[in-house]
BATOR-456778 format. One line per field, with one value per atom (N, C-alpha, C): x, y, z; atom name; residue number from 1. Coordinates in steps of 0.2 Angstrom, whole numbers. Layout:
residues N
X = (X;...)
Y = (Y;...)
Z = (Z;...)
voti = (CA;...)
donu = (NUM;...)
//
This chain:
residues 309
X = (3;5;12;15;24;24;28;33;31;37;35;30;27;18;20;13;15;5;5;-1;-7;-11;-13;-10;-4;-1;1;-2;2;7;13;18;22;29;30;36;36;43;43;49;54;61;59;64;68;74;77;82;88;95;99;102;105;112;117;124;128;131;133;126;128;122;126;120;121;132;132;138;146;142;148;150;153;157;162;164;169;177;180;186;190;198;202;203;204;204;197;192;187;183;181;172;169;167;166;169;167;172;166;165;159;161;156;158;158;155;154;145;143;133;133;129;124;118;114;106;102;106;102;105;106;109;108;111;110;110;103;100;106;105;111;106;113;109;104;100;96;94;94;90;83;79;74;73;73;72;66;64;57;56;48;46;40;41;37;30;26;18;16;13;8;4;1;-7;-11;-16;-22;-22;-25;-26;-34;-35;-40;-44;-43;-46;-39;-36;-30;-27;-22;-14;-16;-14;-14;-9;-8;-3;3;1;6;5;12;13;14;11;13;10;7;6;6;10;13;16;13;15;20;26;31;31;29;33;39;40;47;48;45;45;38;37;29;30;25;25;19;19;15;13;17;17;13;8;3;3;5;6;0;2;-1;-4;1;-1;-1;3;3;-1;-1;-6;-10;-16;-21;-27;-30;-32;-38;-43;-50;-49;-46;-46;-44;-47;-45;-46;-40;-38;-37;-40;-34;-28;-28;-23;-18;-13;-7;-1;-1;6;12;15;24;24;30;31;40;42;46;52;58;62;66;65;71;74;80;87;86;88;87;98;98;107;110;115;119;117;118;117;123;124;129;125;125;121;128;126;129;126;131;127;120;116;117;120;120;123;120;113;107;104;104;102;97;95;87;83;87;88;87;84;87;91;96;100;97;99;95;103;106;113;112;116;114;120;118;123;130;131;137;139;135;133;140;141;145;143;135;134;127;124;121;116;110;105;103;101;94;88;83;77;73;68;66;63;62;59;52;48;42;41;49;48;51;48;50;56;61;67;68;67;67;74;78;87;88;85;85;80;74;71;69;68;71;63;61;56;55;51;50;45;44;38;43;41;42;41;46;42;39;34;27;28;22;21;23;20;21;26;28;32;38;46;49;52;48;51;58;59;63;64;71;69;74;72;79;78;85;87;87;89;90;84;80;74;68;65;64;56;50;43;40;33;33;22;19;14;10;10;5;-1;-6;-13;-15;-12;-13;-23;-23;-31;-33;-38;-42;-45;-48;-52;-47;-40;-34;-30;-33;-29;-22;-18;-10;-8;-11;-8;-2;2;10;8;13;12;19;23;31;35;40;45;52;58;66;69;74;79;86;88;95;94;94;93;99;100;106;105;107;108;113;113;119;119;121;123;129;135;141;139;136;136;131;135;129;121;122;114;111;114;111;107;109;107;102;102;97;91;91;85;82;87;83;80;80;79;73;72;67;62;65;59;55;62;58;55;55;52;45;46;39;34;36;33;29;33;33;28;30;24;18;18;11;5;9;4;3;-4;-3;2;5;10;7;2;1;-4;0;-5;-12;-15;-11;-9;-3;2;-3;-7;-11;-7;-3;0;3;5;7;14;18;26;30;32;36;43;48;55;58;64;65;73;77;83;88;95;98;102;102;106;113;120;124;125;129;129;138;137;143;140;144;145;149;149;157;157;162;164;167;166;169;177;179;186;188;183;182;184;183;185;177;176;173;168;166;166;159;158;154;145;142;135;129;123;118;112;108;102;95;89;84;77;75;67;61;56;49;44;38;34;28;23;19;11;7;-1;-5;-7;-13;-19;-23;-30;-33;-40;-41;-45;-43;-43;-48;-48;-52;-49;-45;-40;-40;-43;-44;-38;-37;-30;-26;-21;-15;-7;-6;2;7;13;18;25;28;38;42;47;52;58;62;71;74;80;85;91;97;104;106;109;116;124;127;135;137;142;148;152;151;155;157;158;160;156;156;150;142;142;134;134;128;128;122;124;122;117;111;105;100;102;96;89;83;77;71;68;65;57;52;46;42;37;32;25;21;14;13;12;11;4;6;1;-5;0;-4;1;-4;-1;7;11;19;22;19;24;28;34;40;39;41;39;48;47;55;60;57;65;65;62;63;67;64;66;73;76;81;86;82;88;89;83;86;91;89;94;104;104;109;113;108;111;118;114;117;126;127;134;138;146;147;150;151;151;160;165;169;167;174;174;174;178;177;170;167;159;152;157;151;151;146;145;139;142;139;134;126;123;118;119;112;106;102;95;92;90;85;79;81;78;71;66;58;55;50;48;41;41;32;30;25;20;12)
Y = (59;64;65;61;64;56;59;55;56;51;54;50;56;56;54;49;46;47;52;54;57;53;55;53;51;49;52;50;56;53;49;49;42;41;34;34;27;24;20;21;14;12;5;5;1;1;-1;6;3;9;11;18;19;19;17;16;21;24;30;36;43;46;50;54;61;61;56;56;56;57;58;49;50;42;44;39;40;41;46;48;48;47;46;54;60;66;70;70;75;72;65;61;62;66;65;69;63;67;66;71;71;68;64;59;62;63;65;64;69;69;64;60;57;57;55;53;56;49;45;41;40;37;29;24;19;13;10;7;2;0;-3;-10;-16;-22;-27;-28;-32;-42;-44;-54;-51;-48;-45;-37;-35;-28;-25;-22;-19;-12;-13;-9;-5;1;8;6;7;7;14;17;23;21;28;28;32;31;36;42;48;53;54;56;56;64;68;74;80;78;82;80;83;80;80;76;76;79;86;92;89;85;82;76;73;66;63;57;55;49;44;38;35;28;26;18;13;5;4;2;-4;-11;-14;-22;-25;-26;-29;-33;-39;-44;-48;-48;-50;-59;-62;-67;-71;-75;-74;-80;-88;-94;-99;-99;-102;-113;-115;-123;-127;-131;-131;-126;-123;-114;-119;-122;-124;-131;-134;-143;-142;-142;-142;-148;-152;-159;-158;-163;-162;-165;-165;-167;-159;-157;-147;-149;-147;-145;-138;-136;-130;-128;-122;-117;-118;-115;-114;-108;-106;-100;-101;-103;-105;-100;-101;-95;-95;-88;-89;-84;-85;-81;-77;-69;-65;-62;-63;-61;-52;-47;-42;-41;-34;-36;-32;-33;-30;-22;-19;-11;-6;-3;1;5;5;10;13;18;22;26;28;28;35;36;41;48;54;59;60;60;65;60;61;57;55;45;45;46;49;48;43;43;37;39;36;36;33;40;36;38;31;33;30;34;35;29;27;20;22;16;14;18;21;24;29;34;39;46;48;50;47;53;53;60;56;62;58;62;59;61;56;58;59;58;60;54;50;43;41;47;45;43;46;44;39;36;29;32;28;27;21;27;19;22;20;23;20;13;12;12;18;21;27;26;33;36;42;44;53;54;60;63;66;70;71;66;68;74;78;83;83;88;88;96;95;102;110;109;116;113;109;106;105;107;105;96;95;88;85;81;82;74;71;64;62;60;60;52;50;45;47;40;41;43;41;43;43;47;43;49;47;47;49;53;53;54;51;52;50;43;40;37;43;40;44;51;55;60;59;60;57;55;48;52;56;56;59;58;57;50;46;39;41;37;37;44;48;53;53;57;57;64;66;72;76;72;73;67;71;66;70;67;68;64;67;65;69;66;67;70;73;75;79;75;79;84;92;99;99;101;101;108;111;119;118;125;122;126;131;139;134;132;130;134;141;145;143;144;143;137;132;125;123;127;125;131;135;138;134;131;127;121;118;113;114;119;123;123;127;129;122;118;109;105;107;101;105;111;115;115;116;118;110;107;100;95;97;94;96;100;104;110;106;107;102;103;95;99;91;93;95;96;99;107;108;114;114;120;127;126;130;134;135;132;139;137;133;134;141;144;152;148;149;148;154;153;160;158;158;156;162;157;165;165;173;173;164;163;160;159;153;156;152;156;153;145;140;135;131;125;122;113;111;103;97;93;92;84;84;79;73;64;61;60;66;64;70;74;77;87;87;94;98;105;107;109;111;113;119;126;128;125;129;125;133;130;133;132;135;131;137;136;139;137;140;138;141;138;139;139;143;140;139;137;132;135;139;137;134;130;127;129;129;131;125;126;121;114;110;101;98;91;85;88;90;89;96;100;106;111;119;123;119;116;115;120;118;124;119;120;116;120;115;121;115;117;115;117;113;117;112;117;111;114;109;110;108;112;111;113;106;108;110;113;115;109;104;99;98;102;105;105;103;104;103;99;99;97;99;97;92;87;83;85;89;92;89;91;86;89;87;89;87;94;90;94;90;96;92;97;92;99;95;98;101;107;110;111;108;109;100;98;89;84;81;75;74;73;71;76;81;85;90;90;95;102;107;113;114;123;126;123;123;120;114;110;100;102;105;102;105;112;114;112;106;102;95;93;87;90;95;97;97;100;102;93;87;81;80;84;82;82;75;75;69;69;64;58;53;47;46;46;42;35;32;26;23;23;19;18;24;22;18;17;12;7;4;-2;-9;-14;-16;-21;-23;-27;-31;-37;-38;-39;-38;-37;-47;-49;-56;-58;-63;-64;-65;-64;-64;-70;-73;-79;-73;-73;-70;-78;-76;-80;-77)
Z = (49;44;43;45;45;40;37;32;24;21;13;9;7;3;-3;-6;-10;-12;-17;-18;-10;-10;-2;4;3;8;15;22;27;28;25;28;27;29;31;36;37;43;41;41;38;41;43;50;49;41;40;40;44;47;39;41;35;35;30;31;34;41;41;41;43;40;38;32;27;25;23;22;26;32;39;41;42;44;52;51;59;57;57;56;62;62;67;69;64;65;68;66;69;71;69;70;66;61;54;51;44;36;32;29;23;19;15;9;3;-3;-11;-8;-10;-12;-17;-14;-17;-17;-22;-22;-14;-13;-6;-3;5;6;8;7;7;12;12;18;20;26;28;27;25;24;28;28;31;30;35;29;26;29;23;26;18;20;22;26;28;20;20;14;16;13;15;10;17;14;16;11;10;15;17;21;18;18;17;20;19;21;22;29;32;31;24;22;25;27;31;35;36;38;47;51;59;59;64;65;69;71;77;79;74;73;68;68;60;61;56;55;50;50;45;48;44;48;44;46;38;43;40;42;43;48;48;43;44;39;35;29;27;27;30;28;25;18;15;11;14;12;15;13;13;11;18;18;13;7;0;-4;-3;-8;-14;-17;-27;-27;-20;-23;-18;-22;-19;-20;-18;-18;-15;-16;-14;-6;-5;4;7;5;9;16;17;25;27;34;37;33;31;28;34;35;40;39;43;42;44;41;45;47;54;59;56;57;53;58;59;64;62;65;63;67;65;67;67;71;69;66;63;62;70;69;75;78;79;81;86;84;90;95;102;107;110;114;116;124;128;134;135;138;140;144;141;146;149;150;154;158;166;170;170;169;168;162;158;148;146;140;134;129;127;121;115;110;103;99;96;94;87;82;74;72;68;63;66;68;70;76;78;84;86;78;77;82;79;86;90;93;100;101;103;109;112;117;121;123;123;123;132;134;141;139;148;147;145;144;140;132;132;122;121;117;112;107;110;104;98;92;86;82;86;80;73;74;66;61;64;60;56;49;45;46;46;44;41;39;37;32;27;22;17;13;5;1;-4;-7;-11;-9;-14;-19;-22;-24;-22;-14;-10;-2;-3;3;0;4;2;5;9;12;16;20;25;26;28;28;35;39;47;48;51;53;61;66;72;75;75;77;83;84;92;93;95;95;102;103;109;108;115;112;107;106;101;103;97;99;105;104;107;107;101;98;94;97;96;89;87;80;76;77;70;71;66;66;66;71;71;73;78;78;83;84;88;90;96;99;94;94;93;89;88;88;87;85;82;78;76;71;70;64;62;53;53;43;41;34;31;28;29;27;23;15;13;13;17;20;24;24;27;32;32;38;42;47;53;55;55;56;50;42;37;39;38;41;46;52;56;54;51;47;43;35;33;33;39;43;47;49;53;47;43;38;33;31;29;33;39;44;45;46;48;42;37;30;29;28;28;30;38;43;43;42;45;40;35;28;24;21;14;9;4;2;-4;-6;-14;-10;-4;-3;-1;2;3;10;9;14;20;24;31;36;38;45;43;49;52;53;52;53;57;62;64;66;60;66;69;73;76;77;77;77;77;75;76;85;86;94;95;96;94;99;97;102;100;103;102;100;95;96;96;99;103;99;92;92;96;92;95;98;97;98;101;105;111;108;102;99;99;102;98;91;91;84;83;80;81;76;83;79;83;78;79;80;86;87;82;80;79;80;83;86;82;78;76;78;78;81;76;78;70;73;71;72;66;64;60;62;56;58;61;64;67;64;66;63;71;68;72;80;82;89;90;88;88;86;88;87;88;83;83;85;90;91;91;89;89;89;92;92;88;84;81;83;87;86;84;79;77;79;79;83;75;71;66;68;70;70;62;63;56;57;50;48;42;39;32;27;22;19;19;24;26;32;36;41;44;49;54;57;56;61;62;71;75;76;72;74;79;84;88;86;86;85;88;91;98;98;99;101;105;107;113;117;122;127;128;122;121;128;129;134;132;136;133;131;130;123;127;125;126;125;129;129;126;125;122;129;134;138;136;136;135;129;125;116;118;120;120;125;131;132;129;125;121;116;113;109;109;114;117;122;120;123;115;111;104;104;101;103;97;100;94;101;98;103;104;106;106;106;101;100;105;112;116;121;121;122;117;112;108;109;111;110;105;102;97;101;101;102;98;98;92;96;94;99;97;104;101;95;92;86;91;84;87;81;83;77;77;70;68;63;65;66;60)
voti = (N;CA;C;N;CA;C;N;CA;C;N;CA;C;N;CA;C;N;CA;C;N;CA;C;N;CA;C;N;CA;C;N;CA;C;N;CA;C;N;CA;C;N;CA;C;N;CA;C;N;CA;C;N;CA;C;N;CA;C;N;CA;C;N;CA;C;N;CA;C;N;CA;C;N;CA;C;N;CA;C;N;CA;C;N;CA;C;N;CA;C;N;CA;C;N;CA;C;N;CA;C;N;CA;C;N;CA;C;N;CA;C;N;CA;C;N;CA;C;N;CA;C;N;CA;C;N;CA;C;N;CA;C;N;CA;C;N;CA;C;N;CA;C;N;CA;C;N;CA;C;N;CA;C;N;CA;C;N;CA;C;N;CA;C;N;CA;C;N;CA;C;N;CA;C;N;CA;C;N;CA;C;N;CA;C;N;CA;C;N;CA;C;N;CA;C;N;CA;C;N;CA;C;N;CA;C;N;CA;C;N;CA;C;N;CA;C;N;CA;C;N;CA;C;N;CA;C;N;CA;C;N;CA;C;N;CA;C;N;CA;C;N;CA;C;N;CA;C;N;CA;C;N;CA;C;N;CA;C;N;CA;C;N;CA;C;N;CA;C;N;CA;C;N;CA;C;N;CA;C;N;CA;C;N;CA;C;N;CA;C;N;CA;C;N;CA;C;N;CA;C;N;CA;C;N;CA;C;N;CA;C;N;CA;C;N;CA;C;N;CA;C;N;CA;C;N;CA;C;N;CA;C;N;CA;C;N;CA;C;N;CA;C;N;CA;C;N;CA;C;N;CA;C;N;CA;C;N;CA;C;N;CA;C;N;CA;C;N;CA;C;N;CA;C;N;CA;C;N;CA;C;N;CA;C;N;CA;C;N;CA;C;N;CA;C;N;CA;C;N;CA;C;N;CA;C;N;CA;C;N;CA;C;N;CA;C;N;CA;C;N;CA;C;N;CA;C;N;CA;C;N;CA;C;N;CA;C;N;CA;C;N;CA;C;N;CA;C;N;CA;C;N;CA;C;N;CA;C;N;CA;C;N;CA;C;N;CA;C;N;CA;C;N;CA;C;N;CA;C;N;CA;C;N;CA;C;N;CA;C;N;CA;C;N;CA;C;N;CA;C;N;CA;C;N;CA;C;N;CA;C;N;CA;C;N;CA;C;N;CA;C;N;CA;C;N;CA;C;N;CA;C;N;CA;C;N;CA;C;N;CA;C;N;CA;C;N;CA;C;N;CA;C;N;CA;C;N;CA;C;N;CA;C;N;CA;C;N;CA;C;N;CA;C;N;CA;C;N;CA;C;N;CA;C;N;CA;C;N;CA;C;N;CA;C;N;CA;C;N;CA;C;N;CA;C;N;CA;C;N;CA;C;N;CA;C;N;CA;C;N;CA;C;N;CA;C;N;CA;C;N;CA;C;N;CA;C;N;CA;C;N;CA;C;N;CA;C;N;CA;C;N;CA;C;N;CA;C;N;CA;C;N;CA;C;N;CA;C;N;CA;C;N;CA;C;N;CA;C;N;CA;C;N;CA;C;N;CA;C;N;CA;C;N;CA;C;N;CA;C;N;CA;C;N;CA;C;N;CA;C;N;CA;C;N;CA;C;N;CA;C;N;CA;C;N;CA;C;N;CA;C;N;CA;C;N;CA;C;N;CA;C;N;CA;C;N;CA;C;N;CA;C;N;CA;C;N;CA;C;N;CA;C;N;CA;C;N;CA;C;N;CA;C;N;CA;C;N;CA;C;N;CA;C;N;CA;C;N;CA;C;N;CA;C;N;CA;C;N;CA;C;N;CA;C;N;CA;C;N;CA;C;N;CA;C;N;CA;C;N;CA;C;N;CA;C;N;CA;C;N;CA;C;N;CA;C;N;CA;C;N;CA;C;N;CA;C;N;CA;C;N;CA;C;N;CA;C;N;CA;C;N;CA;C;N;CA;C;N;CA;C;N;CA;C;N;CA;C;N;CA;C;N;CA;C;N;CA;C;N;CA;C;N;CA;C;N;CA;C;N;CA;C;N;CA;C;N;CA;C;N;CA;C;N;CA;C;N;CA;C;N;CA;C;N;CA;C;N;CA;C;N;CA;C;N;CA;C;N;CA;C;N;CA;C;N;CA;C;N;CA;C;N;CA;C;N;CA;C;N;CA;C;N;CA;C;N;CA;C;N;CA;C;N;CA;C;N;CA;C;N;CA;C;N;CA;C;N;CA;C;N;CA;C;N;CA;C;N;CA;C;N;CA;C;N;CA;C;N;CA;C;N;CA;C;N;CA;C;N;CA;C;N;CA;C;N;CA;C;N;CA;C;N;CA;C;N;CA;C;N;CA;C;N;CA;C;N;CA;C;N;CA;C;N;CA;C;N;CA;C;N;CA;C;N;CA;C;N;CA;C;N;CA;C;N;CA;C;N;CA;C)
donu = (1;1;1;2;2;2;3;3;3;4;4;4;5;5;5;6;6;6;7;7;7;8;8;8;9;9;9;10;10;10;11;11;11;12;12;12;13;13;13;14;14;14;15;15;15;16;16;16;17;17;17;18;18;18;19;19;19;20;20;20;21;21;21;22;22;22;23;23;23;24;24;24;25;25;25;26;26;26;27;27;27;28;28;28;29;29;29;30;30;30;31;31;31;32;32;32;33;33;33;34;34;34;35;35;35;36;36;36;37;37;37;38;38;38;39;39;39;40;40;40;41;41;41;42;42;42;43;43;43;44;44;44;45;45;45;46;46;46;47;47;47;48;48;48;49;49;49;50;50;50;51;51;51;52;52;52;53;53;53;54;54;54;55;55;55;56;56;56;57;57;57;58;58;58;59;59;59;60;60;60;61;61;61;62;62;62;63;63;63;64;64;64;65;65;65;66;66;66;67;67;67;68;68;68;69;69;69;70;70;70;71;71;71;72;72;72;73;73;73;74;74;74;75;75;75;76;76;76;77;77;77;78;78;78;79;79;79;80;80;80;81;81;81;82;82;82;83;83;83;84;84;84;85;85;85;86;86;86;87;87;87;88;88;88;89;89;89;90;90;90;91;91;91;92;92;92;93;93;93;94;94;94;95;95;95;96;96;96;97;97;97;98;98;98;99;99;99;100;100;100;101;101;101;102;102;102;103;103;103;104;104;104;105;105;105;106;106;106;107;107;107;108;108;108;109;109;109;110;110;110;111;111;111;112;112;112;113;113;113;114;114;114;115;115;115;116;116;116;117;117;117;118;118;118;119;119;119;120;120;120;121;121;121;122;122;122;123;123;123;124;124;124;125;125;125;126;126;126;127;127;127;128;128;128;129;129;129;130;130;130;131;131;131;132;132;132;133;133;133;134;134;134;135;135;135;136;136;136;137;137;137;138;138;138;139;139;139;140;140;140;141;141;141;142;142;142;143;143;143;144;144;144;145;145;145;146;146;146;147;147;147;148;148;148;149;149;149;150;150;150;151;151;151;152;152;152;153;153;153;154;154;154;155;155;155;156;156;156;157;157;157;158;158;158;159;159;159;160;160;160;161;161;161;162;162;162;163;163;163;164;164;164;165;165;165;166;166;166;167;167;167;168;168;168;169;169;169;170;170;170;171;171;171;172;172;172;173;173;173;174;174;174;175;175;175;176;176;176;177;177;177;178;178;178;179;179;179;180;180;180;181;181;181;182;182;182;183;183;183;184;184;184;185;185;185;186;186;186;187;187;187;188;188;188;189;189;189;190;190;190;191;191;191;192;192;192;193;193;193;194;194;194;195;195;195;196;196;196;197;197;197;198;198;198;199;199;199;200;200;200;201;201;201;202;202;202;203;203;203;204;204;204;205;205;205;206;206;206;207;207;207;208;208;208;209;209;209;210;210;210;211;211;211;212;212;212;213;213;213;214;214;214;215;215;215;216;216;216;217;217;217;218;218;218;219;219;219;220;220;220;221;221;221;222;222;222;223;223;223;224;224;224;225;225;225;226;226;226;227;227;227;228;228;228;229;229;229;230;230;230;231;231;231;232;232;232;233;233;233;234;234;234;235;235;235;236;236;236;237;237;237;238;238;238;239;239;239;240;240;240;241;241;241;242;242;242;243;243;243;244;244;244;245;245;245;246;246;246;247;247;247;248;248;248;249;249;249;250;250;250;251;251;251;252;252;252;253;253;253;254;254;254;255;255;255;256;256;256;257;257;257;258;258;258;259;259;259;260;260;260;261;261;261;262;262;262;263;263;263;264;264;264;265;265;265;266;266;266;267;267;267;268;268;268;269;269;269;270;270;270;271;271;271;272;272;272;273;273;273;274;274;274;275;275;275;276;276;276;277;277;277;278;278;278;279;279;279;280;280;280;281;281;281;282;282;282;283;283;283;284;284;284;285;285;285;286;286;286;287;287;287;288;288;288;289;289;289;290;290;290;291;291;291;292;292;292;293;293;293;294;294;294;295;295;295;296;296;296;297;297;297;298;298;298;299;299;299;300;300;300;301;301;301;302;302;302;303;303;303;304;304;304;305;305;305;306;306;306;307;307;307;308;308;308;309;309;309)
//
C-alpha cells in the first residue's frame, strides 16, 4: 500500500539514495543550510539506476505497510539474442556484478539499535533490532485525487508479510520527508496529516480512515555541530474500516526540527497491536533517536559487490 500510485497502484521503493535530503546539505555553521526548492530532489548517481515498478492493487490498500519490488539491476541479454542458426542451443544469462556506490553510516546512540543514516550521513535515527534498515531507500504515496502524498528518504521497515491475505503487507516503517514549512509544529502536523491521509486511504478516495491527531509536544533537535535547535513532535492515531487483516489501528508520530525554511521530518507509523509493531513509547523513543551526525562520526563504506545471475 505505501508508496507512489500510479493508477492502481499500492505503492513503490526505490532504492536509489538521494543527493543530500530536502535541500539540507552539511554546513560548517549549523549542519544544515537549506538550498533553493526545487521540483525534486535528485537521485544520487548510480552504474545502473534502479526503476520504480507499479503494483496492482488488490481491491484496497493494505493499512499497514506497503508493497512494492524495484530491481536493483535488470538483466536481460540473452547469449545469441541477434544470430540465431538452426543448431538451437540452451539460452543462457550472463551473470553480471554490481558494485553498490559508497555510502556514509553513522553510529548508533541507543543501545542495541540500528542506525539508519541519510545521504552523506548528515543526519541519523535509530531503529529497534527487529526492523530492517534500507537508508538508501526512497519510499512513500504519490498524490492522488484525495491524498495529498508524502515521499521519505532514510528509510527503515518493520514486519513484512505480516498478513498473509494482503500481498506485501508491512506492519510499519520510517523516514525522512521534506516539509517546506519553517514553524516546526506547523511541519509536524503536516506531515502527520500527508502520511496519515495518504497511507491509509486509496488515493482517488473515499476518505474512511478516522484520523485523530493530537496537540503538538514541544521537543529539541541537536545538530551536527552539537547546537540545539527547537523542534516538535505530533502523534496521530488512524482507524480503517475493516479489510482482509481485519480492524486496522495504526499511530503516526513525526519529529520536525526548525531549520529555516523547511524542515527535515522524521516519520514513524506502525500498526498497533500486529506482530513487531511499535506502540506510542517505541515510536516516541525512535523519534527522539532523531539527530544530526557530526562530521567526525561518519563514516564512508562501500558495501560488497554481488554478481546477479
Amino acid at each position: 500500500m505505501f508508496g507512489k500510485k500510479r493508477r492502481d497502484s499500492p505503492g513503490y521503493e526505490d532504492n536509489a539514495a538521494l543527493d543530500g535530503f530536502g535541500g539540507y546539505q552539511p554546513s560548517d555553521s549549523s549542519g544544515y543550510t537549506p538550498a533553493p526548492e526545487t521540483p525534486a530532489p535528485e537521485p544520487e548517481p548510480e552504474p545502473e539506476k534502479p526503476a520504480k515498478q507499479p503494483m496492482s492493487r488488490s481491491g484496497r490498500r493494505a493499512m499497514y505497510g506497503f508493497f512494492a519490488t524495484i530491481g536493483v539491476i535488470t538483466v536481460a541479454a540473452l547469449a545469441n539474442n541477434s544470430d540465431r542458426s538452426d543448431s538451437s542451443g540452451p539460452t543462457t544469462r550472463a551473470p553480471v556484478v554490481y558494485t553498490p556506490s559508497p555510502r556514509v553510516v553513522a553510529p548508533p546512540v541507543t543501545e542495541g539499535w540500528q542506525s539508519v543514516a541519510g545521504k552523506d550521513g548528515v543526519y541519523a535515527y535509530d531503529v529497534p533490532p527487529n526492523w530492517i534498515p534500507k537508508p538508501g531507500t526512497i519510499h512513500g504515496w504519490e498524490k492522488g485525487t484525495q491524498v495529498p502524498g508524502i515521499t521519505m528518504v532514510a528509510s527503515a521497515f518493520v514486519g513484512e508479510g505480516y498478513c498473509p491475505q494482503e500481498k506485501g503487507s508491512r506492519v510499519g516503517g520510517a523516514g525522512v520527508a521534506n516539509i517546506k514549512v519553517s514553524d516546526p509544529a506547523a511541519a509536524a502536523k503536516k506531515a502527520v496529516d500527508d502520511l496519515a491521509v495518504s497511507a491509509y486511504n486509496p488515493e482517488n478516495g473515499p476518505l474512511t480512515a478516522k484520523i485523530t491527531p493530537e496537540p503538538p509536544q514541544p521537543a529539541e533537535f541537536t545538530l551536527g555541530t552539537g547546537k540545539k535547535v527547537p523542534a516538535s513532535i505530533v502523534f496521530a492515531e488512524v482507524v480503517t474500516p475493516p479489510g482482509p487483516c481485519g480492524v486496522q489501528r495504526a499511530l503516526v508520530g513525526v519529529l520536525a526540527p526548525e531549520l529555516g525554511d523547511a524542515s527535515a521530518a522524521l516519520a514513524v507509523y506502525s500498526g498497533q497491536g500486529a506482530p513487531g509493531g511499535a506502540d506510542r513509547e517505541l515510536i516516541l523513543k525512535i523519534l527522539k533517536t532523531y539527530r544530526g551526525v557530526p562530521e567526525a562520526d561518519r563514516k564512508t563504506i562501500t558495501p560488497p559487490p554481488s554478481t546477479l545471475r
